[in-house]
N, C-alpha and C positions, 0 to 999 in steps of 0.2 A: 710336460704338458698333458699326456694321454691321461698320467695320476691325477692332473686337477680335475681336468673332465672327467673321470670316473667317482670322482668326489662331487663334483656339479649335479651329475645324474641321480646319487645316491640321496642326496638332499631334495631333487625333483620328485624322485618317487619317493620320501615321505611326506611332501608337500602333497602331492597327487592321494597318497593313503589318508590323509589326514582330510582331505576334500568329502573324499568320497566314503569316510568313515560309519556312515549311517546305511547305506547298504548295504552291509553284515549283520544287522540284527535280526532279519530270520534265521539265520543260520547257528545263532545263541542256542547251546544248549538246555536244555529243560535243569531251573534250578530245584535244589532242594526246598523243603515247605520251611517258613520265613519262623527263627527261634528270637523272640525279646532280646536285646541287648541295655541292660539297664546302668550300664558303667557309665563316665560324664570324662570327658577329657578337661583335660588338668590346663588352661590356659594362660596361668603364669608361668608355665614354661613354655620358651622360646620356642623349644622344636614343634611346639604345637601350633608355629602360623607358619604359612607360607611366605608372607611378608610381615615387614616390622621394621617399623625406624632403626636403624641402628644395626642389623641383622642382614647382611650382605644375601641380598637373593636378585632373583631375573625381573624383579622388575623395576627395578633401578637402572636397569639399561637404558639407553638412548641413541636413536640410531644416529650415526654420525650426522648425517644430511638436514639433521633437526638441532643437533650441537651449536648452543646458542648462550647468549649472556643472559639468562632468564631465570627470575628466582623463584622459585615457587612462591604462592600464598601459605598464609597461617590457617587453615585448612585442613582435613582429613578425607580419606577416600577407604569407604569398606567396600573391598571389593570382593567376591563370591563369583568363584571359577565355576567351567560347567564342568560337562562328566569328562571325566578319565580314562573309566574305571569301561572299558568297551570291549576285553578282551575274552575269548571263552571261560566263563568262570562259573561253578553252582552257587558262591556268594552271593547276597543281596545287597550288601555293603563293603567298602574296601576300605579297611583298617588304616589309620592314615597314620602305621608304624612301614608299610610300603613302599620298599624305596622306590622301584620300577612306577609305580603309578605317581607318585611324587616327584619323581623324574619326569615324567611324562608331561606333566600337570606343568613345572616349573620352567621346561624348554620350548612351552607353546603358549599356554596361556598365560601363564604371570610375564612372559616374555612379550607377546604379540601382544594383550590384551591390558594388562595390570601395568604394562609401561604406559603406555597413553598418558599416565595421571601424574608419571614423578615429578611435571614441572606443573601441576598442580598443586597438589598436596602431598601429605605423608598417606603413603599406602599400609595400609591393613588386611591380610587378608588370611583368613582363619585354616586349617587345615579341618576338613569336616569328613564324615566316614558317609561320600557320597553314595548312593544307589549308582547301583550296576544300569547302565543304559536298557539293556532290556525290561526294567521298569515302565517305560515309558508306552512299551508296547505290548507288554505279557497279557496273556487272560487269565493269570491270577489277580487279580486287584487288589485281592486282602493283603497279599503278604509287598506287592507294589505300595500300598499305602505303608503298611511299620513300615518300609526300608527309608521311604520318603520321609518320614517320622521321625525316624533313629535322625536321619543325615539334618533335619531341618533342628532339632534339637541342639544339637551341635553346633548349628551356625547363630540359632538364641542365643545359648549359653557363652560363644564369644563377642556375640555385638554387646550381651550385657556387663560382658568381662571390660571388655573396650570401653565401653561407656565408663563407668567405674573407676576405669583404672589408666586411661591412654588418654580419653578424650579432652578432659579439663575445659567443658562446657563452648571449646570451639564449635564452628560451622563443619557441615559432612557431608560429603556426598556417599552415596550409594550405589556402586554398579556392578552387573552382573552379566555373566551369558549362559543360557540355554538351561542347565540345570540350576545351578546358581541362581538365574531369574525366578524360578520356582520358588524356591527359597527366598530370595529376597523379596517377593511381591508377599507373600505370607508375614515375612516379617515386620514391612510396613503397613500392611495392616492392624497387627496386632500391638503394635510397640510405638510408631511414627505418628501414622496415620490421624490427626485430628485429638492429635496430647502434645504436651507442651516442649516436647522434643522437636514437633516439628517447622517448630519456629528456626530450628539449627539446619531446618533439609534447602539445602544450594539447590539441591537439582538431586534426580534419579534418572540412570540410565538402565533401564531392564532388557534389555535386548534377548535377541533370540529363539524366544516365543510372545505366540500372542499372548497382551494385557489388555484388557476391555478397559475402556472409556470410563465404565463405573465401577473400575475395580476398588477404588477408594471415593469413602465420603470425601474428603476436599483437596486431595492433588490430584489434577486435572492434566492434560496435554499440554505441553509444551507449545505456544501458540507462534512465539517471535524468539529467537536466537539469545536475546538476554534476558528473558524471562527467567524469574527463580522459584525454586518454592513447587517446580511443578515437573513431569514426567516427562522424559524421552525415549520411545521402542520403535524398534523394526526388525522384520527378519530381512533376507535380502535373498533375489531371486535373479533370473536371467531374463531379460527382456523377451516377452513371449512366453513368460511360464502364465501359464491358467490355475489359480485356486479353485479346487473343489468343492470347500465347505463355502458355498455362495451364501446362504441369510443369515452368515453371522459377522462374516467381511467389515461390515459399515459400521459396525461396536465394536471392532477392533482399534486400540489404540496407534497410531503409528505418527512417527515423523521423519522429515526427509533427515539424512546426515546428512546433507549437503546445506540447504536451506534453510534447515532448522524450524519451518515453519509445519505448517497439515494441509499445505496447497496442495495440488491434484497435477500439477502442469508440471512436464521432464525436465526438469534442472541440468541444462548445459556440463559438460564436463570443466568450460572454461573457468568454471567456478568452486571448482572440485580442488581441494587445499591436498592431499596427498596419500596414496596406501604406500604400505609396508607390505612385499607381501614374501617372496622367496627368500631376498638377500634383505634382509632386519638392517641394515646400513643404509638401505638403498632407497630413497622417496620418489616415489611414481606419482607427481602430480599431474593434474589435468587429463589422466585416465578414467575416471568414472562417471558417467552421470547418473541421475539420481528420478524416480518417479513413485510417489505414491499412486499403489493399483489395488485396491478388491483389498484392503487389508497387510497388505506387503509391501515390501520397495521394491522396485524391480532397476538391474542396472544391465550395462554392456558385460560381456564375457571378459575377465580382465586377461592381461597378456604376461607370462615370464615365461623361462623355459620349463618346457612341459602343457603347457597349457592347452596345448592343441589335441590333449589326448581327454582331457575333460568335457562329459559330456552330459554329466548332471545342468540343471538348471537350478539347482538347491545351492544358495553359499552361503548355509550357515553357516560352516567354520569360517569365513571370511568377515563374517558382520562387523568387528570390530578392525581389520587391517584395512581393509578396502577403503573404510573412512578413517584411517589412525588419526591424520593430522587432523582433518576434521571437527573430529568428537575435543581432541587435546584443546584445536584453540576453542570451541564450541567451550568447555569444563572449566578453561582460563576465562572468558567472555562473563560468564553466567555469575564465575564466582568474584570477579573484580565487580562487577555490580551490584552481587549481595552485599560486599563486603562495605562497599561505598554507602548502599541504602542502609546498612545500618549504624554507620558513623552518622547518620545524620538523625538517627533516633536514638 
């Protein structure tokens, strides 16, 4: 018994490191000045995704407590993980020959976040040579732009692989968190956004960071729960957090997880479908509620062990567990009705 508690505790504090993982970034060493990286990863090979039909990885999990007779749609989901890559390092990008960050990457996110989707669709999800977190906040900008560069390059080069060569003119969803969103907003702009691909977009989930209202000419907010064709973001906050950047709030795109609408009013926890959050087995419904505030959601402090020691009001790492079931039957929803409106055309 002492040995499982000492196992319990060791999984607590890196659930707790993983919370609070964004508080270390003053403490990044000063990196080297940023050198070109002009090589292109090879995406017909396997090792070069994270996920892949066929390709036994973590996000084919599914927590018992969701273990059900449900078959996926015909369907695809590209999904773009956030940063990893958080450790003291002079790099600006982390080679996605890494196992440690690969590891890292595979036992959190493609696990917490990229599962969400198996009883979706088939997941795709590229291995890309993301920027070092300290990007995000360095005051070199030039060499934060190439890293941002390099890694978004990378994640072109597989959505065009994909397209090509995986897709076979099915329906797609797109989701992302935190760095990944970066990434993917960039790429439906360039590639989605108002061409004839995006007659194939079910939905986007960009979570993580803010997406403005006009970040694209024609996919708009998410307005009603089966709506297709259009956007879902939020980052997620502790009831009582106060945004700073006040006059840009209101052009923030956001929608509730819970309600799926862009209402303003706290959505009850009794309607809250379920997080994942310490034990991946374990479904925690009816713990969350949900309120669009100033640009963000804001929810209750959620509860496992450990929890009382957390004292941020930031849960980005949680944006996608907090609402797993959620977003899951939210992604099933959206795409049984694309799928329907377009049997009828």
């Amino acid at each position: 018994m002492k040995f499982a508690r000492k196992l319990r505790l060791i999984e607590c504090s890196l659930m707790l490191s993983t919370f609070i993982f964004l508080t270390s970034c003053s403490s990044l060493k000063r990196s080297i000045p940023y050198v070109v990286d002009h090589t292109q990863i090879d995406y017909s090979n396997s090792d070069n995704w994270a996920a892949l039909p066929g390709k036994k990885n973590n996000s084919d999990n599914i927590p018992k407590d969701l273990l059900r007779n449900v078959e996926p749609f015909d369907v695809d989901i590209f999904y773009l993980y956030p940063t990893s890559f958080t450790k003291r390092d002079k790099r600006w990008n982390a080679p996605i020959s890494d196992q440690k960050i690969n590891k890292k990457t595979d036992e959190s996110a493609l696990k917490f976040q990229a599962s969400v989707f198996n009883l979706v669709g088939a997941v795709y999800a590229p291995r890309y040579r993301q920027a070092h977190l300290r990007a995000y906040f360095t005051k070199d900008k030039v060499s934060a732009k190439q890293a941002f560069d390099l890694a978004y390059s990378d994640v072109k080069n597989a959505f065009l692989y994909y397209l090509e060569h995986f897709n076979h003119n099915r329906p797609f969803i797109i989701a992302s968190h935190s760095q990944g969103t970066t990434h993917a907003e960039r790429l439906i702009k360039e590639l989605v956004d108002n061409t004839p691909l995006q007659k194939r977009l079910v939905v986007t989930y960009l979570v993580g960071l803010p997406v403005f209202k006009n970040s694209f000419n024609t996919i708009k907010p998410c307005e009603s729960p089966e709506e297709t064709g259009c956007l879902c973001s939020w980052r997620t906050y502790k009831v009582g957090f106060e945004p700073k950047i006040k006059n840009v709030n209101e052009n923030i795109a956001v929608v509730n997880p819970i309600s799926w609408t862009t209402g303003l009013g706290t959505v009850d926890k009794s309607l809250h479908k379920g997080s994942i959050l310490l034990d991946f087995n374990k479904l925690k419904p009816h713990s969350q509620s949900a309120q669009i505030y100033k640009g963000v959601v804001l929810t209750n402090k959620p509860k496992f062990l450990g929890s009382i020691f957390i004292t941020s009001k930031n849960y980005h790492p949680g944006d996608y567990n907090l609402f797993y079931y959620d977003i899951q039957e939210n992604a099933r929803l959206r795409t049984k009705t694309f799928l329907s409106n377009q049997s009828k055309n």
